[in-house]
N, C-alpha and C positions, 0 to 999 in steps of 0.2 A: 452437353450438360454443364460444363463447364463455363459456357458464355451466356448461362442465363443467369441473373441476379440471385443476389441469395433469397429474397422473397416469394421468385417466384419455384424455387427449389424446394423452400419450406412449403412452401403450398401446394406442392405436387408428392412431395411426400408425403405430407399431412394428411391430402387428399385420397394418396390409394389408403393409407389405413384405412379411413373414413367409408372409402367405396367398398372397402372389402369386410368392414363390420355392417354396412346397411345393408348390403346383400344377404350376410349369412342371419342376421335377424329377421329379414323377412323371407328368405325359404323356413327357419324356424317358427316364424310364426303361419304359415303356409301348410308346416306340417304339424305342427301342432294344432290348425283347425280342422285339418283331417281326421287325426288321431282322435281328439276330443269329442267333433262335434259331429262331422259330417258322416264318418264310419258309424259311429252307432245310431245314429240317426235314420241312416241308411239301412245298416244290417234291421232294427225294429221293425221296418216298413216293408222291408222283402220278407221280413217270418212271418210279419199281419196278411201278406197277399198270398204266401203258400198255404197258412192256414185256412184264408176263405177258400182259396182253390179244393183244399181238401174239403172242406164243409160242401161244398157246391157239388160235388159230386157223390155226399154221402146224402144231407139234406134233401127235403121238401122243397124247400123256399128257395127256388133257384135266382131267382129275379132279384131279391133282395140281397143275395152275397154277393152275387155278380155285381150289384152296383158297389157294396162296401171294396171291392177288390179291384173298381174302377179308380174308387176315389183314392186308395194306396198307393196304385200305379202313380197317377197323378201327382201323387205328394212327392214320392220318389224324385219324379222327374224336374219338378222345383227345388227340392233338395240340391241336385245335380247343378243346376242353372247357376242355384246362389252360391255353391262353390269356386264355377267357373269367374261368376260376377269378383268374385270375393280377389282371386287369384288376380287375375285385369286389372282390378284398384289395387292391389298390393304394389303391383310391378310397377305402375303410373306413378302412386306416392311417392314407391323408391327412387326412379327415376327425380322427381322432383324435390327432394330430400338432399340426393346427392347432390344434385347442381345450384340448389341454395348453400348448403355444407361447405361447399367448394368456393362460392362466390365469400360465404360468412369467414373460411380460415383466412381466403386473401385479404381481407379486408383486415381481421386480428391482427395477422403476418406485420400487416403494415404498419399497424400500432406500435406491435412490440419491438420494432426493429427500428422506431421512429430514432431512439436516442442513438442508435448506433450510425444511422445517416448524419445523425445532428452533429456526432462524435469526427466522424469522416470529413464532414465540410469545414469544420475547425478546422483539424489537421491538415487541411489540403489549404489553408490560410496561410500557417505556418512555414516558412522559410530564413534562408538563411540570415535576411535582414531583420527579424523580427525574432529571434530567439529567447527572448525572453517573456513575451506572451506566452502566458499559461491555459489549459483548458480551466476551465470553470467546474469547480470540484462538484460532485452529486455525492448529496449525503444518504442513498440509500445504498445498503450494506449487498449487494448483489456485484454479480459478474461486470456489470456497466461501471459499478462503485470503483471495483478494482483497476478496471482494465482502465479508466481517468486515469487511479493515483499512480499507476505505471507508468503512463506516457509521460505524465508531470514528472517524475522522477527520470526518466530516459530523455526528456529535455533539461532539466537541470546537470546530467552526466552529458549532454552535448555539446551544451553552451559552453561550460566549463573548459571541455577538449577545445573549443573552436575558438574560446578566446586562449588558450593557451596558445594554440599554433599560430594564434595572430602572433600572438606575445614572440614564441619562439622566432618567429620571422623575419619579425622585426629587432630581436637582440643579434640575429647571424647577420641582416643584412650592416647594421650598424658595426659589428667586430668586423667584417670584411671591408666598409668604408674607409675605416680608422686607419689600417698602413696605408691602403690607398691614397688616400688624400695626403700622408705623410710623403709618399715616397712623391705626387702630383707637386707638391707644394717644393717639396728637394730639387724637382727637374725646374719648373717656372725659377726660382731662384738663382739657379747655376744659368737655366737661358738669360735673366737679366742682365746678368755682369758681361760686359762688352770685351774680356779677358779676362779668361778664366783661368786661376792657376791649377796646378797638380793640386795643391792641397783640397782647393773648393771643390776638385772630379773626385779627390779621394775621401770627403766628407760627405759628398750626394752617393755615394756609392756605399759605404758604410750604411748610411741610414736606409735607401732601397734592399740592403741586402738583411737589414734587422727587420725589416718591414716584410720582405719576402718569406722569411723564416716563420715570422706571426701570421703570415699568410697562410701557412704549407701548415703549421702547426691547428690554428683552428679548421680549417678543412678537412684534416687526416681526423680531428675529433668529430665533428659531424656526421663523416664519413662513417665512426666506431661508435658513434652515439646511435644511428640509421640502422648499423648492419644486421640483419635479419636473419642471415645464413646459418643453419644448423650446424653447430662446432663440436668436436670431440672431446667430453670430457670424461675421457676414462685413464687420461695420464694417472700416473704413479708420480705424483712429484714430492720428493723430501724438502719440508716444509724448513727445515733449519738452512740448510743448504741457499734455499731460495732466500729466505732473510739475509741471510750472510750477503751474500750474491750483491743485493739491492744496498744493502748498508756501506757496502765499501765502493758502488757506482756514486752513492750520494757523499761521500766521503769529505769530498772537498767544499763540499758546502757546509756541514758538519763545522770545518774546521774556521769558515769565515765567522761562526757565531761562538764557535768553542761550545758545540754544542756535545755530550755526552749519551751515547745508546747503549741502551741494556737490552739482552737479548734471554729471553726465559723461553723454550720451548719443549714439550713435555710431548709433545704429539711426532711421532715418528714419521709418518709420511699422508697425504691428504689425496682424494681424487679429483680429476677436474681438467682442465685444458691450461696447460702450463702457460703457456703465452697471456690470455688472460688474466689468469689469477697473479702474474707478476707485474702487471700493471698495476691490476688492485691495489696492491703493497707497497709497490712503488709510488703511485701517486699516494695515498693514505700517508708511508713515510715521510718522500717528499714536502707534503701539508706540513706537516708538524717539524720538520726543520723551518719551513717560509716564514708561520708564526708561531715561533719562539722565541722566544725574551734571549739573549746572550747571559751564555753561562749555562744554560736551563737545560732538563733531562730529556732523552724521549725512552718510553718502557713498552716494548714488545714481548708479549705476552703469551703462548698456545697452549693448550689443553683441551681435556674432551671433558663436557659435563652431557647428562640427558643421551647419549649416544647422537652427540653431535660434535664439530671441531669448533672450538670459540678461538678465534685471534684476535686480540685487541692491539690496539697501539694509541697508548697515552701519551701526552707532554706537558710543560708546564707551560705554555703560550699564552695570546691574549685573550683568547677563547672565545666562546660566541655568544651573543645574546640569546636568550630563553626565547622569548617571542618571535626569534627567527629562526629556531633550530629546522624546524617542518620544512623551513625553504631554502633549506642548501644544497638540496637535490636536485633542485631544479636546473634547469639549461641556461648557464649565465648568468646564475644568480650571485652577486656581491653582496656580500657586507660592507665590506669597504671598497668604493670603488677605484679608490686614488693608491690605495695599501696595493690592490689586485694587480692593477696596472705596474705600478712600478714592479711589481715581482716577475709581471711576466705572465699572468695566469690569461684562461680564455673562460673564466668562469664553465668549461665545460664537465672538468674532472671526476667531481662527484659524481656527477651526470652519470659518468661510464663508468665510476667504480659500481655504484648501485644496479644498472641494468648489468655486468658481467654475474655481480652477484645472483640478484635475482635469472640469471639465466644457470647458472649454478644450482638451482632451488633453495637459493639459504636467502638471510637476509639479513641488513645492517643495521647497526643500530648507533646513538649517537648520544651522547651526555657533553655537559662545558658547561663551566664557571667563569665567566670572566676574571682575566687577568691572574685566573688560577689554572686553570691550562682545558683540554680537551682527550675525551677518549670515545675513539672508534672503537666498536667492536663488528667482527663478522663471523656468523656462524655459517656454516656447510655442515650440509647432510654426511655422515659417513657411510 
């Protein structure tokens, strides 16, 4: 059943209904010409032929009943005939009713399925080279209407993914070029020189090994940006604790800007997978020491509004443009790309604070004013 087309499914089902209402119509009408016609018909002609029987034996006139009680019989027996006749053409018609019926759904079948074939062969056009060919929208408001503006809509969520992943591929292939050819261009250099001293092995060595560090660092992000594995989040971690923790590993960078952290936390302890969520705050901190203005504050924040936990972390930095806030999320995305570099970033970070979060079930959110600073917030479920 399953390897026959759907038209001719529809037609075979279509068809036993079909077969099993013309049948029961015509034994209904079969017995309805019994009941109606042919029974009294019949029973009138058998009381006319008992009665001349009785006449003929009470009667004179033998000769002349006898024949009225010939001609009864007779009618009887025509009666009978055009029953049988009747019954014959019923079954015949039926017969040929059904196998017209059956021939007429397959044919409908085909009509009404035409747009769903015409739907198919698009689709079947449709590939990865060509993703942005659209079907051809039908403006009637029916199952066909819909199931168009769905596909339209599940190729617009495609393309998007698929040019995304080009995008992504091409920003890892290029961060992974970039020490490469650094540390390639350090070796070609040192092999030129026809003697080489200690300093020029201990200059190509310094920079292959800053290079190998950017190397290990965006892979490990990749790696945490990819990782899919189901994690534990049902730590008990104390949120103050954990701030603290993170403020004095960053400490020293803190002090190259003379930068000052205020720490507000009202939330006693949070759930979640400790290891992740110190990342979160960590990089999120770390951000807002990188761009801040020297001098300038950073303000870390927790409480519970809504039965939920909000932690934000404000600073006075250079902040980010409005038109870009949407794209900082993304894998590699800079603002600045000479600013990012020199810091040291792999434009991954946000990347993995937002997927930790949303693995979390909470979600981030982001405000900035240029050159008046920036604030994160992240709420979690309690």
């Amino acid at each position: 059943m399953n390897n026959l087309t759907l038209r001719v499914r529809l037609t075979l089902l279509t068809g036993c209904i079909f077969v099993v209402v013309t049948i029961l119509l015509t034994l209904l009408s079969i017995y309805s010409a019994e009941e109606k016609i042919v029974q009294p018909i019949t029973s009138s002609l058998l009381n006319q032929e008992n009665s001349l029987h009785k006449e003929i034996m009470d009667e004179a006139s033998v000769e002349t009943k006898l024949d009225h009680g010939i001609s009864s019989y007779i009618e009887v027996t025509d009666v009978r005939k055009a029953k049988e006749k009747f019954i014959n053409q019923s079954i015949i018609w039926m017969v040929i009713i059904i196998l017209a019926g059956i021939m007429i759904i397959y044919v409908v079948a085909g009509k009404a399925l035409k747009p769903v074939n015409d739907l198919s062969r698009k689709i079947g056009n449709i590939s990865e080279h060509n993703l942005s060919q659209r079907i051809e929208h039908i403006s009637t408001k029916d199952e066909m209407g819909d199931l168009t503006a769905s596909f339209n809509h599940m190729l617009d969520r495609l393309e998007e993914s698929f040019l995304y992943q080009k995008s992504f591929a091409a920003n890892a292939a290029h961060e992974l070029r970039t020490p490469l050819t650094t540390m390639m261009a350090g070796i070609q250099v040192l092999k030129l020189e026809k003697s080489p001293t200690v300093e020029d092995y201990k200059e190509t060595l310094e920079v292959t090994e800053e290079s190998t560090q950017r190397l290990i660092q965006v892979v490990n992000d990749l790696l945490a940006l990819a990782y899919e594995q189901t994690e534990h989040f049902t730590d008990e971690i104390e949120l103050r604790t954990m701030i603290d923790t993170i403020t004095q590993d960053l400490q020293p960078l803190c002090l190259e800007k003379n930068l000052t952290i205020s720490v507000d936390i009202d939330v006693e302890t949070i759930k979640g997978n400790q290891t992740l969520l110190y990342r979160v705050f960590y990089n999120l901190i770390e951000n807002a020491i990188k761009y801040n203005h020297e001098n300038g504050i950073i303000e870390v924040q927790g409480y519970v509004k809504n039965s939920a936990t909000h932690i934000s972390i404000a600073d006075s930095g250079i902040g980010i443009p409005k038109d870009q806030l949407h794209c900082i999320f993304e894998p590699f995305y800079r603002i600045d790309h000479s600013r990012a570099r020199e810091l040291g970033g792999s434009g991954l970070g946000l990347s993995i604070v937002r997927t930790i979060v949303e693995k979390h079930q909470g979600k981030i959110n982001v405000s900035s004013t240029l050159n008046v600073g920036t604030i994160f917030e992240v709420i979690l479920p309690m």
